[in-house]
C-alpha positions, -999 to 999 in steps of 0.1 A, spaced: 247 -130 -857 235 -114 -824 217 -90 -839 193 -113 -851 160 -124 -829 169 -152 -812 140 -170 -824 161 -167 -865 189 -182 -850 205 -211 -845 197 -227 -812 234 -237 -806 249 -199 -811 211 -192 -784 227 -212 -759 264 -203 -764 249 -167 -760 232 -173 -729 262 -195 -717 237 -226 -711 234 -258 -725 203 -281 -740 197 -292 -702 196 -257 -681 219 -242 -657 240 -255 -630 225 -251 -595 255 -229 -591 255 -211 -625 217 -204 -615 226 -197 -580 247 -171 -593 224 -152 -618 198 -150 -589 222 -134 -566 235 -110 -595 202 -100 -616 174 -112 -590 145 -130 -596 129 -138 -627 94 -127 -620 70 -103 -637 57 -75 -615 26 -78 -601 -7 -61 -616 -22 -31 -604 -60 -42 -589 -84 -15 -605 -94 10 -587 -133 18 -593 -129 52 -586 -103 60 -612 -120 37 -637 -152 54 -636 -131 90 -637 -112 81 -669 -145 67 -687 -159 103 -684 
């Protein structure tokens, strides 16, 4: 069934997946997953740089 979207799925086989539960993870279970994967955070946007924006509009 994994090979599904995990929006089609059932939320019960989501969360046995993703080893959670209904309620989130365990301080430590979270604890651990930061220390493991890092941070869940999106990487910051590039500010525009007039000069290249005017070069690419030519």
């Amino acid at each position: 069934m994994a090979n599904k979207p995990s929006y089609q799925r059932d939320t019960a086989d989501v969360l046995m997946d993703q080893h959670t539960t209904p309620d989130g993870l365990s301080a430590q279970e979270a604890q651990r997953r930061l220390e493991q994967i890092g941070p869940n955070a999106l990487a910051a946007k590039k500010e525009a740089n007039i000069g290249w924006t005017l070069f690419e509009s030519v």
